[in-house]
N, C-alpha and C positions, 0 to 999 in steps of 0.2 A: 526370546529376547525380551527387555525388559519395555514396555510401553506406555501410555498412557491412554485409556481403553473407551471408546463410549459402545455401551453393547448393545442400549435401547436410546431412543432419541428422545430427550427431555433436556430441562434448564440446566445451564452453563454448572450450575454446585453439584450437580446427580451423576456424574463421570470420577474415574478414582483412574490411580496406576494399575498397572497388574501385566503383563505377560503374555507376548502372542506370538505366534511362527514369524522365524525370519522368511522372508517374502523370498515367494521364487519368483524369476523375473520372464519374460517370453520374448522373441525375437522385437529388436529395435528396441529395448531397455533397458539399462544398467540396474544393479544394486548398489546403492550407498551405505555408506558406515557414518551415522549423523555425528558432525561436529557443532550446529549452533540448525534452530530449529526459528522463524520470526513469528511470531503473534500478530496475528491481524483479526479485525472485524470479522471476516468469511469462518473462523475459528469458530465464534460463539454463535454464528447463523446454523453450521453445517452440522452445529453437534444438537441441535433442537429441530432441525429438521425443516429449517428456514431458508435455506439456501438452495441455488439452481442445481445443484449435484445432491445426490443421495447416494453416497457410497453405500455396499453392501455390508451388514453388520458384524461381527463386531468391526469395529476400524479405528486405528489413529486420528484425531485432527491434526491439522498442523499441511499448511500450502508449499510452502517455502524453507527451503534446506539450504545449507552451504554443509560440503564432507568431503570423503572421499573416496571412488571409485574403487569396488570389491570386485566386482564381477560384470563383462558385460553381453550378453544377447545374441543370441546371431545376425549379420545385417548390420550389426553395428562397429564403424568403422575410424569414428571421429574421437573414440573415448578409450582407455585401457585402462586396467587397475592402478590403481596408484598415483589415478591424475585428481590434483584436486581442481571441484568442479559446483557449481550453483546451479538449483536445480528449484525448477515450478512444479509441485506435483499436487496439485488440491488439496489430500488429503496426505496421511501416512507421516506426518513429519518428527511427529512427536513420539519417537522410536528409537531404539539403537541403529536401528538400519531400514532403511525406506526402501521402495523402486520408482524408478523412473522413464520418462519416454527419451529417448535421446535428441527428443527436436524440440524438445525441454530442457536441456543441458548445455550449460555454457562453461567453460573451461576457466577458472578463477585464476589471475595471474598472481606469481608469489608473493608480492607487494601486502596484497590486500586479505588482511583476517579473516577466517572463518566466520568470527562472530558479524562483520561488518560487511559481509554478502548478505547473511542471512538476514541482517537489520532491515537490508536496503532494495535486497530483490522486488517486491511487490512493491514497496509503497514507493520507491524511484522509481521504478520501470514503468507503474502508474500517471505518474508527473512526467514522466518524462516524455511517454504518450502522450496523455493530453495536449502539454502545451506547444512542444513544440510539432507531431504529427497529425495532432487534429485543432488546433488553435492556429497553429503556425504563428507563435510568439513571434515579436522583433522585438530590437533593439529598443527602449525608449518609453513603450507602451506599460498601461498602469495592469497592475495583477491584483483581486482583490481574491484575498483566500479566507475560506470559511473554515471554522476547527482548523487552523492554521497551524496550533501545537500538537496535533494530532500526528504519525507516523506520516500520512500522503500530505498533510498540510508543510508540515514542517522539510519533508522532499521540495514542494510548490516553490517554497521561498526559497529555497538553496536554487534549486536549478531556474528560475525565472530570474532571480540576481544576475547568475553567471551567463545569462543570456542577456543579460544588458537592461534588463524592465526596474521597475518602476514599483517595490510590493506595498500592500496595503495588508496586515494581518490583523484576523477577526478571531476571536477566543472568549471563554465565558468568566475568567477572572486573570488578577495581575499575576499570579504564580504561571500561568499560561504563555503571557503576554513576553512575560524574561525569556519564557523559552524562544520563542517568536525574535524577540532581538538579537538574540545571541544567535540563532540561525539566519538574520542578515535583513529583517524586514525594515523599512525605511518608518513604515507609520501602524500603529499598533490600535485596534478600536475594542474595548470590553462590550459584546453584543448583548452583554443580559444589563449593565447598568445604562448602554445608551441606543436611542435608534440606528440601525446599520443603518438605512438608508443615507438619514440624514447625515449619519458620522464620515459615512464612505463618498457621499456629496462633497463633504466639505473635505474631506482629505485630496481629493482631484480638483479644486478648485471650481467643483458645480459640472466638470466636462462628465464624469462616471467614470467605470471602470470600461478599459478595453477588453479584459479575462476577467473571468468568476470562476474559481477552481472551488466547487462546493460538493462536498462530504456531505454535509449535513441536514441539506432538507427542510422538512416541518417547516413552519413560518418563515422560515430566513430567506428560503429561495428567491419569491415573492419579493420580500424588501430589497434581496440582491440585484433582481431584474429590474425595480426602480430605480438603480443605484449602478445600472449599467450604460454603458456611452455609445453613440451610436454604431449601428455594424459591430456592436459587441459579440463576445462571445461568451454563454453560458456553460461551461463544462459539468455534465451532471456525472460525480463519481460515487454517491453513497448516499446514505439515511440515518446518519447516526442517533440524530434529534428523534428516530420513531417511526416520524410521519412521513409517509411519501406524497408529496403537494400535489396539487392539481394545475395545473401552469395554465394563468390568465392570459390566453394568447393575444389579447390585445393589447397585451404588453410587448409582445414580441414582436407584433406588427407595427405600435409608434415607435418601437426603439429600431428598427430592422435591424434586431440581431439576431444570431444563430443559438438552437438549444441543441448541443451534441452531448452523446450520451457518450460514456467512456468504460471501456469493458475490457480490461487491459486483459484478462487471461482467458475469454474466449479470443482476441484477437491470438493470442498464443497458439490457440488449438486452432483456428480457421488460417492464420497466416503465418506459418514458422519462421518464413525468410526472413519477414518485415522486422522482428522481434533481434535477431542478429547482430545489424548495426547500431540499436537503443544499448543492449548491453556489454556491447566491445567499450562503446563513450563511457558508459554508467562506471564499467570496472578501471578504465583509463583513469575518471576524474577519481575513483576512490584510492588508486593508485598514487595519483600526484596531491592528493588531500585540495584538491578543487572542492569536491565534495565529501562531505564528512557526518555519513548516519549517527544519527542518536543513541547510543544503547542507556535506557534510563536504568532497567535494573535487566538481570537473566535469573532465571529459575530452574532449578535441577527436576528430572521426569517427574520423582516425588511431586513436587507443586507445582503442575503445571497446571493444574483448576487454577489455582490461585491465581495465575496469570491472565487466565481466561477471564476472571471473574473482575482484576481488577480491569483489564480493558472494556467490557461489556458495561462495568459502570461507569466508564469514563471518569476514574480515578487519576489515573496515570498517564501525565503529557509527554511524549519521547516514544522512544519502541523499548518494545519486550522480548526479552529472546526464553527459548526452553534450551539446556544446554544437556546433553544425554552423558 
């Protein structure tokens, strides 16, 4: 089948297409036939050898599929050929045909595109974790999101909206910022022309932020936790800035807020249940266009570097899809 291969682990340009076996599958895994393929962060960590999994080499990247069921497993009882299906698998995605675990598989209802499972798998299931299973969002309260036109940013504001909040979006220029309003942010701050703290002070009227959905890390975090309101909560999902911050906990002790880490797809493999009811809502809203993924551009296997590479530079605000 035709792939898109890393056979040794180096920089996101040192990977090309080329050609690998269709995957046999082992009991309690289907094989898919890929229809829309999402791009994420974890993409250009896992193919340099950055990231918490080290798949065996050669291997596809690619976490997140939307396709449809070829074949499935013995044991496996919830899936049959021909159902289309979304599916978390770390790696393998960026292929004709992937495998999967089936307590990683959720049944896509007909409503909803291929292309806009695959958009929204990770970086909604992300947001949707956070805020409302480990933030426990309400009604009213302020959200302050960092890399907000990012894939998991631009989730934060859609689904914290429709939870009735209060957004605050944070991005490093105005091309960004469009993307941010159009996904439903109340108040927009450019973090490289102004101080976040000060900006996100003054956009809550001095009280802070109740949530910090932050991606990004490096210096921001720090300004974010000044900029947080009491019994806040710090949601820690990524590093995109680089740097992973060193947290002044005497910040956390005058604000008495929470710093939770969020780790949406080991919670997949430690808790399969929990994950269940997140993506029955997720497929529901994208069904009734409650919520509605970004696709900025897609790319055919041929370029899917190029995908990689314009993510890892943070080129490109919205999501990316590889299309097989």
């Amino acid at each position: 089948m035709k792939a898109f291969v890393c056979h040794e682990l180096g920089p996101v340009e040192s990977h090309a297409p080329g050609e690998m076996p269709v995957p046999e599958i082992a009991a309690g895994e289907l094989r898919v036939r890929v229809a829309a393929a999402g791009v994420n962060f974890f993409d250009t960590l896992i193919v340099q050898g950055k990231y918490q999994i080290r798949p065996p080499l050669p291997f596809a990247p690619g976490g997140e599929i939307a396709g449809t069921v070829e074949a499935v497993g013995d044991g496996v009882d919830d899936f049959r050929p021909g159902d289309r299906v979304l599916a978390f698998t770390s790696f393998g995605g960026y292929a004709e045909y992937t495998r999967a675990k089936a307590s990683m598989c959720w049944h896509l209802p007909d409503p909803v595109r291929f292309e806009t499972a695959a958009a929204g798998l990770t970086t909604y299931g992300t947001a949707w974790f956070a805020l409302h299973d480990l933030a426990r969002l309400q009604p009213g309260e302020r959200v302050l999101v960092l890399g907000a036109a990012g894939g998991v940013g631009l989730a934060a504001i859609q689904i914290a909206k429709l939870a009735g909040a209060r957004v605050i979006a944070a991005a490093g220029s105005e091309e960004r910022l469009e993307f941010c309003r159009e996904a439903g942010a109340d108040i927009t701050i450019d973090y490289v022309a102004n101080d976040l703290k000060d900006a996100a002070k003054a956009a809550t009227d001095g009280k802070g932020a109740d949530v910090v959905v932050d991606v990004v890390g490096g210096e921001f975090t720090e300004k974010a936790i000044r900029a947080i309101a009491w019994r806040g909560r710090l949601l820690v999902i990524g590093f995109a800035a680089g740097a992973i911050p060193r947290l002044a906990t005497n910040l956390t002790l005058l604000k008495g807020c929470h710093v939770i880490g969020v780790f949406w797809d080991e919670m997949l493999r430690r808790e399969p249940g929990t994950s269940r009811p997140q993506i029955d809502a997720l497929t529901a809203a994208w069904a009734d266009g409650r919520l509605r993924p970004p696709v900025t551009r897609t790319y055919p296997l041929a370029r899917a570097g190029e995908a990689l590479q314009q993510l890892a530079g943070r080129r490109t605000p919205g999501k990316l899809l590889v299309v097989p």
